[in-house]
DRENDO-1510 file (C-alpha; in Angstrom, 1 decimal, always signed):
<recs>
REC; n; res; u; v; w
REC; 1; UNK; +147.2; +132.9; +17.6 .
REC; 2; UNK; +150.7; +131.1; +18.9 .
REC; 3; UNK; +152.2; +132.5; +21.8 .
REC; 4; UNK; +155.9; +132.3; +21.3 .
REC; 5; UNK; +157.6; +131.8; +24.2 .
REC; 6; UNK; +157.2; +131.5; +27.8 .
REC; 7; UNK; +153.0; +131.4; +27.8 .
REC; 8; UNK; +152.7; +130.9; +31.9 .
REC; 9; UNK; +152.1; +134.7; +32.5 .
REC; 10; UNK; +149.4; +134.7; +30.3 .
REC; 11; UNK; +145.7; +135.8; +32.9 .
REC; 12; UNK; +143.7; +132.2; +32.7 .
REC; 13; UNK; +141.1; +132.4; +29.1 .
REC; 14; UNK; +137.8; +133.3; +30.1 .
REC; 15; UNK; +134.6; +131.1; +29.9 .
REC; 16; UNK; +133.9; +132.5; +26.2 .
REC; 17; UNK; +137.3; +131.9; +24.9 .
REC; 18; UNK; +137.6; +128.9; +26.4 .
REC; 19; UNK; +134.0; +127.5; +25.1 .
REC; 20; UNK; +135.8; +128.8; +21.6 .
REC; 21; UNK; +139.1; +127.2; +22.3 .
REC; 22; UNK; +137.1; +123.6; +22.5 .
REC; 23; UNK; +135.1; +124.1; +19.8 .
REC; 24; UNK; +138.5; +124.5; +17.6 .
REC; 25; UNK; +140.0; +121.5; +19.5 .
REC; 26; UNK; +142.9; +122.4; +21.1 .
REC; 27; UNK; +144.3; +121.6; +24.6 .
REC; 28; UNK; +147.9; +123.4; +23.8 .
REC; 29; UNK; +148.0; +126.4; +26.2 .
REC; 30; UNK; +150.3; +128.5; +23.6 .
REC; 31; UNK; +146.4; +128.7; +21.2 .
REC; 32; UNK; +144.9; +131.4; +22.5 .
REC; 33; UNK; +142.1; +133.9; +21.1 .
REC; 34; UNK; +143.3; +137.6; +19.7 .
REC; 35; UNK; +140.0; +138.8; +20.2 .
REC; 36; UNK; +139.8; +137.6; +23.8 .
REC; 37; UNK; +143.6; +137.5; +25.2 .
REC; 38; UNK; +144.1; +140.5; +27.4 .
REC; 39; UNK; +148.3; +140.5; +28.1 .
REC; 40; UNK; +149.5; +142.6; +30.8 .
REC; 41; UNK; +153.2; +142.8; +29.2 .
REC; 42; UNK; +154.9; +142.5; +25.5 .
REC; 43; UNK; +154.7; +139.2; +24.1 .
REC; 44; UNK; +155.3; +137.7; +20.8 .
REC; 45; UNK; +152.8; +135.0; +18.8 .
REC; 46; UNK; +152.2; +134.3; +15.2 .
REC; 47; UNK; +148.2; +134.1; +13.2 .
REC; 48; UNK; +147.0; +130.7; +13.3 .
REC; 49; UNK; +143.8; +131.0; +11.7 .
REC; 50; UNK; +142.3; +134.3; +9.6 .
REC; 51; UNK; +140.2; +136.7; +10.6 .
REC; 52; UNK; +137.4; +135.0; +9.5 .
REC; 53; UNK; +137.3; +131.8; +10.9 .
REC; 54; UNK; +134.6; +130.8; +13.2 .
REC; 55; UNK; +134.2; +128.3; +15.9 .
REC; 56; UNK; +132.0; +125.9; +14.4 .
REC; 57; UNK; +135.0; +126.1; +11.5 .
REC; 58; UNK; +137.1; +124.2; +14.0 .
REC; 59; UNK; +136.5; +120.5; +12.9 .
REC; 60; UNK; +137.7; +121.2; +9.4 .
REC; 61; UNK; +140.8; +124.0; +10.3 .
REC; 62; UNK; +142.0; +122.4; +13.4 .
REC; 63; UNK; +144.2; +119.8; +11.3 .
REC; 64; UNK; +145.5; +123.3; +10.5 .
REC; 65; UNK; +148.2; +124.3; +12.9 .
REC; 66; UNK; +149.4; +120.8; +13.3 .
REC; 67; UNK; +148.2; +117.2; +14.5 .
REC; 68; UNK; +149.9; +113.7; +15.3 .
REC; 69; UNK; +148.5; +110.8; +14.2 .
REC; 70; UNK; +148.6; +107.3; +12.0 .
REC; 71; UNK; +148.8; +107.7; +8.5 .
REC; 72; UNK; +149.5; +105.9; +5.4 .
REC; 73; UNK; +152.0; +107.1; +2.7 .
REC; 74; UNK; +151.8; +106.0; -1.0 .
REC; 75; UNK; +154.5; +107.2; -3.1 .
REC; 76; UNK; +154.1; +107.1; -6.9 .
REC; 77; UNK; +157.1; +107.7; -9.7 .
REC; 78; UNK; +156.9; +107.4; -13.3 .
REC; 79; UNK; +159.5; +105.7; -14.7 .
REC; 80; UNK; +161.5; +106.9; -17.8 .
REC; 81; UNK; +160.2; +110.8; -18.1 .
REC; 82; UNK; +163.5; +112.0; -18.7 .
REC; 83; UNK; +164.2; +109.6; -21.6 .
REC; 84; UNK; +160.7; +110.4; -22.7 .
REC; 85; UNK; +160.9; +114.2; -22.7 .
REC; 86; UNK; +163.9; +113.8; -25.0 .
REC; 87; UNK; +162.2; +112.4; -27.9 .
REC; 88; UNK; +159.2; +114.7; -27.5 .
REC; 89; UNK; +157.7; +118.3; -27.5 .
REC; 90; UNK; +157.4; +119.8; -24.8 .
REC; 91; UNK; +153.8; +119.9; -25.2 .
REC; 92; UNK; +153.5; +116.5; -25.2 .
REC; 93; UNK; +155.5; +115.1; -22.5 .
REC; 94; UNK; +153.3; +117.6; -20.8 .
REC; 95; UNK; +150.3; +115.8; -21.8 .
REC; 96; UNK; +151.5; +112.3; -21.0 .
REC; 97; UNK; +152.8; +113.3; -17.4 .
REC; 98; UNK; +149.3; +114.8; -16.5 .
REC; 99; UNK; +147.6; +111.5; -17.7 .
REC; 100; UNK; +149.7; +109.7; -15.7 .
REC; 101; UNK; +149.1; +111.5; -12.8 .
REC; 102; UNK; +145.5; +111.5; -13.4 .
REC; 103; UNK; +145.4; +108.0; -13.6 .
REC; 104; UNK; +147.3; +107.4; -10.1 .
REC; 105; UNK; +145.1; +110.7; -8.5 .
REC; 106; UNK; +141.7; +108.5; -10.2 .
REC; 107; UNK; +142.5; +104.9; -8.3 .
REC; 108; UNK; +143.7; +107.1; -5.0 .
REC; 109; UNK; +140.1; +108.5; -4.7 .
REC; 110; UNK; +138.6; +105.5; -5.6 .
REC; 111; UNK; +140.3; +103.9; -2.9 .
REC; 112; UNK; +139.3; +106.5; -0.2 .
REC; 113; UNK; +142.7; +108.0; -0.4 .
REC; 114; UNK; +144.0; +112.2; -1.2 .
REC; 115; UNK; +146.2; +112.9; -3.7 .
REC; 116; UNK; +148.4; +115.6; -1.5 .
REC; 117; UNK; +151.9; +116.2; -3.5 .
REC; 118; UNK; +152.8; +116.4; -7.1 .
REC; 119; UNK; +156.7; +116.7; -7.5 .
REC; 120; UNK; +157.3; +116.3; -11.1 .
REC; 121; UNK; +156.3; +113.3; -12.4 .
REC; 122; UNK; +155.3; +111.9; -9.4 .
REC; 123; UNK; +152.7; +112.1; -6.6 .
REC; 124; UNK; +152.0; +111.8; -2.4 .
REC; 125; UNK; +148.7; +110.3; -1.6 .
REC; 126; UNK; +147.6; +109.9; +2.4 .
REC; 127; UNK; +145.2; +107.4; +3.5 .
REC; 128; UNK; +144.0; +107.5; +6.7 .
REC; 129; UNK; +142.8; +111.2; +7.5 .
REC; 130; UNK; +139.3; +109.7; +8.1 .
REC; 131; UNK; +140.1; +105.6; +8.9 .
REC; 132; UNK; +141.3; +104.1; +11.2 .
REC; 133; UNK; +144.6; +102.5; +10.6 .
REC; 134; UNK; +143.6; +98.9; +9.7 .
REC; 135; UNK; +141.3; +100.3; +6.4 .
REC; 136; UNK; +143.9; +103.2; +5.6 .
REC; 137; UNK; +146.6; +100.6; +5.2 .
REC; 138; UNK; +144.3; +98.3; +2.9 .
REC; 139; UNK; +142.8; +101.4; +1.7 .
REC; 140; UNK; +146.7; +102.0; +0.3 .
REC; 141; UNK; +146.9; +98.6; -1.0 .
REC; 142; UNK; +144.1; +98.4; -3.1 .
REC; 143; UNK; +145.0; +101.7; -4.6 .
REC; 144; UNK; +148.4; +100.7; -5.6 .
REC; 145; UNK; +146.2; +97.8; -7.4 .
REC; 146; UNK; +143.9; +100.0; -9.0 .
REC; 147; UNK; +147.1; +102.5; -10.3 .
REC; 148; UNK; +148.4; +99.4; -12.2 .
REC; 149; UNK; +144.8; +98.7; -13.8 .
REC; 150; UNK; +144.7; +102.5; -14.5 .
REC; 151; UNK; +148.0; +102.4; -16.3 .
REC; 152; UNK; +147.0; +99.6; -17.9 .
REC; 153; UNK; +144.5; +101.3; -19.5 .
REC; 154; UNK; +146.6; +104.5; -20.0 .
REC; 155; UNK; +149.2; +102.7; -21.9 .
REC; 156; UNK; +146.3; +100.6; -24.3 .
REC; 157; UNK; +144.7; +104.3; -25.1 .
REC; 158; UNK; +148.6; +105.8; -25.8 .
REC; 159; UNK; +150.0; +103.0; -27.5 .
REC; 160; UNK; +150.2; +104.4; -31.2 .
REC; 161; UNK; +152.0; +106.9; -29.2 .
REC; 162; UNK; +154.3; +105.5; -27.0 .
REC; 163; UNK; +157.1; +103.2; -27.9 .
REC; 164; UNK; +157.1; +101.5; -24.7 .
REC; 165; UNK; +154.4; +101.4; -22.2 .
REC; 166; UNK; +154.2; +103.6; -19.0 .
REC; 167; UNK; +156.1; +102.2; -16.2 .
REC; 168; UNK; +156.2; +103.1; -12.5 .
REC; 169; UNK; +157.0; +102.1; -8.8 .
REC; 170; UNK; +155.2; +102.8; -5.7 .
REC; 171; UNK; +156.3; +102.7; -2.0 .
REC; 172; UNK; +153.6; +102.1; +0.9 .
REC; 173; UNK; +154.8; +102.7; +4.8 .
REC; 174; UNK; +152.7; +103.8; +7.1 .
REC; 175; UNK; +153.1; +105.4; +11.2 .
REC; 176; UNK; +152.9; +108.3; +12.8 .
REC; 177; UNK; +153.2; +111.6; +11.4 .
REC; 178; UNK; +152.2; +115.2; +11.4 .
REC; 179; UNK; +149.6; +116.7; +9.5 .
REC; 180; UNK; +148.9; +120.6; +8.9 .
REC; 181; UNK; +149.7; +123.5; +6.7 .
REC; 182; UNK; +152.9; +124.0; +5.9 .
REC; 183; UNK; +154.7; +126.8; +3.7 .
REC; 184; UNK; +154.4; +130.9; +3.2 .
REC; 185; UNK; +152.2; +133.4; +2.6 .
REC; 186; UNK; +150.4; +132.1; -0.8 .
REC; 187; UNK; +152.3; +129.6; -0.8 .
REC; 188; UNK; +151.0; +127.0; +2.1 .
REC; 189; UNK; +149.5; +123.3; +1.2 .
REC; 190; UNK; +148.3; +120.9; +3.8 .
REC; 191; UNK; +150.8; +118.0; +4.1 .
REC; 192; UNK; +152.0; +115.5; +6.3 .
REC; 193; UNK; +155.9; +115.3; +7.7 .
REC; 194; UNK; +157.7; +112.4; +9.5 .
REC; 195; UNK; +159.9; +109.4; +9.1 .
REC; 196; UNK; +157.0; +106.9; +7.8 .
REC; 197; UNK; +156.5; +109.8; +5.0 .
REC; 198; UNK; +160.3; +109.5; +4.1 .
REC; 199; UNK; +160.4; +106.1; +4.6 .
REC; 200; UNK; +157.9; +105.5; +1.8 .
REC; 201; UNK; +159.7; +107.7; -0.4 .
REC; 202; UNK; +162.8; +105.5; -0.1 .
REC; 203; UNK; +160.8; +102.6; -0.9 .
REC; 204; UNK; +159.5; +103.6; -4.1 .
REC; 205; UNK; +163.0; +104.0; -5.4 .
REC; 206; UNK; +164.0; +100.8; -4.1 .
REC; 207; UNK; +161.3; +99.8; -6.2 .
REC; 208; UNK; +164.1; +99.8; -9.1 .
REC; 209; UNK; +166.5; +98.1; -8.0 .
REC; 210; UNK; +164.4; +95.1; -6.4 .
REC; 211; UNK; +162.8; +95.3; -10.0 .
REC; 212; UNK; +158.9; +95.4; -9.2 .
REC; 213; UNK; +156.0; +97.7; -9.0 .
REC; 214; UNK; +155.8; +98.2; -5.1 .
REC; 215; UNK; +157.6; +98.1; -2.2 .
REC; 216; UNK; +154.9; +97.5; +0.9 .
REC; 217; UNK; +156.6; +98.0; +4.6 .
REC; 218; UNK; +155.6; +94.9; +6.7 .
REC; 219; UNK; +153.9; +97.3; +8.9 .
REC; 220; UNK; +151.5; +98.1; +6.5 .
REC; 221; UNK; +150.8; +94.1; +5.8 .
REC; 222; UNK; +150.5; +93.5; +8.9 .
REC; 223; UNK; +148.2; +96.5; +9.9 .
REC; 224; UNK; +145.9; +95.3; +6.9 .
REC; 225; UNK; +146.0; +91.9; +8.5 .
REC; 226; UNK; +147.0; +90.0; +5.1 .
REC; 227; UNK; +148.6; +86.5; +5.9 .
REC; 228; UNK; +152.0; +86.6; +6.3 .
REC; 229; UNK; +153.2; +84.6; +3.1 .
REC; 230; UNK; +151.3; +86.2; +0.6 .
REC; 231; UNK; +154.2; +88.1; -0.4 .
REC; 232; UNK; +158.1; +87.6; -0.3 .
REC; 233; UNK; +159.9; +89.1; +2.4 .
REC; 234; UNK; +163.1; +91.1; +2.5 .
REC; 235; UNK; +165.0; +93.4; +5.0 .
REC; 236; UNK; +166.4; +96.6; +3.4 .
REC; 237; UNK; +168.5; +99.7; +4.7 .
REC; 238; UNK; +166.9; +102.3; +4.9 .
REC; 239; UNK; +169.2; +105.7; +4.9 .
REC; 240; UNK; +168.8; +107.0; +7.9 .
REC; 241; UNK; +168.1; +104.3; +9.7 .
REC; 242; UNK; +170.4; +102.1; +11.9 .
REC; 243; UNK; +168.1; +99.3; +11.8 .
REC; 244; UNK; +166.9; +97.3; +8.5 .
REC; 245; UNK; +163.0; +97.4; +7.8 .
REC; 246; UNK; +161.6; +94.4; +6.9 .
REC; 247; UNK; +159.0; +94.8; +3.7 .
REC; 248; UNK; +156.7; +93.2; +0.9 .
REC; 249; UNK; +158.5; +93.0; -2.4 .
REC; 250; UNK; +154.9; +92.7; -5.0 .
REC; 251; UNK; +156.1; +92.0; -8.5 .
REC; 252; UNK; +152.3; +92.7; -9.8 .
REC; 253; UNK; +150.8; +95.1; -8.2 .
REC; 254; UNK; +147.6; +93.9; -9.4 .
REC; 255; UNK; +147.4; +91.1; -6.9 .
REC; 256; UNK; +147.3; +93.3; -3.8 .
REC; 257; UNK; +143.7; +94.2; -4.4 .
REC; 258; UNK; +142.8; +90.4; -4.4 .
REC; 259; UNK; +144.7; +90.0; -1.2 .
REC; 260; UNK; +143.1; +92.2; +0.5 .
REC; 261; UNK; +139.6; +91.4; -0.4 .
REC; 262; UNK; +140.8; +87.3; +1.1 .
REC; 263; UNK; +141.7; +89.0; +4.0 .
REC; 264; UNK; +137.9; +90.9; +4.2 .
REC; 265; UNK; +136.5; +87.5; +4.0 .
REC; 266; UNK; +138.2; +85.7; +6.1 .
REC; 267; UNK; +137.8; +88.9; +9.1 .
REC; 268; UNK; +134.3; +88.2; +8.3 .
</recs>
C-alpha cells in the first residue's frame, strides 16, 4: 500500500517487511506492507499491488506503481482514415485499420520495441524498457524503417482494393519519462507519461506539414550516434515549449535502417 500523507509516524518496518520491501524494489518510505504495518493512529493509503502478489513477483510489478527513466517514443498515424471510412463499410475500414496497425505492431517487435497505445488509427510504441538508451533509440529507428517496408507490403497485398496506397507519419523523441499503470478499476494499462511522450506526438503531426514520413528529434540521432549530416536539420516549435527543438526531417523512412547499421560498423 501508499500511505497518503504525512508517513513519518509510521513505527520503522521490521526485518521481514523490509527483506519484502527490497525484494519489490522500492526505497519510497510511503510503500509499506498491509500485512506487516502496525499503525498506532488513523491513516489513509491506497492498494498498490493485489492480494496476491508475492515478493519474488517484484521484478516484473515493480514498474507497477511508477518509475522514472529514459525511454523512447514512436508515434505512428495513418493518414487519410477519415476520407477512407467514407467510401467504405464499416466492416471494412475496420479491416484495413487493423492491418495497418498490425503491420506497424509487426516491425515494433521485430525491432525490440512494445506496442503500448492504440488510439484510433494510430499506435504508441516504447523502446527502451529493457536497453539502454543508445540501442532503444536505434532500436526506434530501425522500426520506423521496418513500418515503411511493412506498409509496403500492406499496400501491394490491398491494392485491388485501395485506390491509393496507405500513407502514414511517425514521430521519434526520446527522454525521461514515467512508466507504470495508469487508469481505474478494469480499466488500467501500463503506459508511460512525460514531455518526450508528448513531444513525439507533436512530431508525427508535423510529419504533414514538413511532407515526409518521420520526424526524428536530434536527441534521438545523436543518442543512436548516427553522423550528423545524414539527415537534414530543422528547428520547429514545439507547443508548449518556449524553446525550438532541433530534429531530423527523413523523407524515406526506409533509409533509417541503413543508417543505423553504418553507424554499427563504424562503432565497431
Amino acid at each position: 500500500i501508499r500511505i497518503i500523507g504525512d508517513h513519518d509516524a509510521l513505527p520503522t518496518p521490521s526485518q521481514r517487511e523490509a527483506f519484502v520491501l527490497t525484494r519489490v524494489g522500492t526505497a519510497d518510505p510511503s510503500i509499506r506492507l498491509a500485512c506487516q504495518l502496525r499503525p498506532t493512529s488513523d491513516l489513509s493509503f491506497f492498494q498498490l499491488f493485489a492480494a496476491h502478489t508475492h515478493a519474488t513477483d517484484g521484478a516484473s510489478t515493480s514498474a507497477s506503481i511508477g518509475q522514472e527513466r529514459y525511454l523512447v517514443s514512436l508515434f505512428v498515424d495513418m493518414r487519410g482514415s477519415t476520407q477512407l471510412a467514407e467510401k467504405r463499410l464499416p466492416f471494412d475500414t475496420v479491416f484495413i485499420v487493423n492491418r495497418f496497425l498490425g503491420a506497424v505492431s509487426q516491425a515494433v517487435i521485430e525491432n525490440g520495441g512494445q506496442p503500448n497505445q492504440f488510439v484510433g488509427d494510430g499506435m504508441l510504441a516504447l523502446f527502451g524498457l529493457a536497453a539502454d538508451p543508445q540501442t532503444a533509440c536505434r532500436q526506434a529507428m530501425k522500426a520506423a524503417a521496418g513500418i515503411a517496408a511493412h506498409i509496403d507490403e500492406l499496400n501491394d497485398l490491398l491494392s485491388h482494393d485501395l485506390r491509393q496506397p496507405i500513407r502514414f507519419g511517425i514521430g521519434i523523441h526520446g527522454g525521461e519519462v514515467i512508466i507504470g499503470d495508469i487508469g481505474y478499476r478494469d480499466h488500467i494499462v501500463f503506459t508511460a507519461l512525460g514531455d518526450a511522450v508528448n513531444v513525439a506526438a507533436r512530431l508525427q503531426d508535423m510529419t504533414k506539414t514538413l511532407a515526409c514520413e518521420a520526424v526524428v528529434s536530434d536527441e534521438v540521432r545523436r543518442t543512436a550516434d548516427i553522423a550528423d549530416d545524414a539527415l537534414p536539420q530543422q528547428e520547429v516549435a514545439i507547443r508548449g515549449r518556449d524553446q525550438p527543438l532541433a530534429v531530423r526531417v527523413v523523407a524515406n523512412a526506409r533509409e533509417l535502417a541503413a543508417l543505423v547499421d553504418r553507424s554499427k560498423r563504424v562503432a565497431a
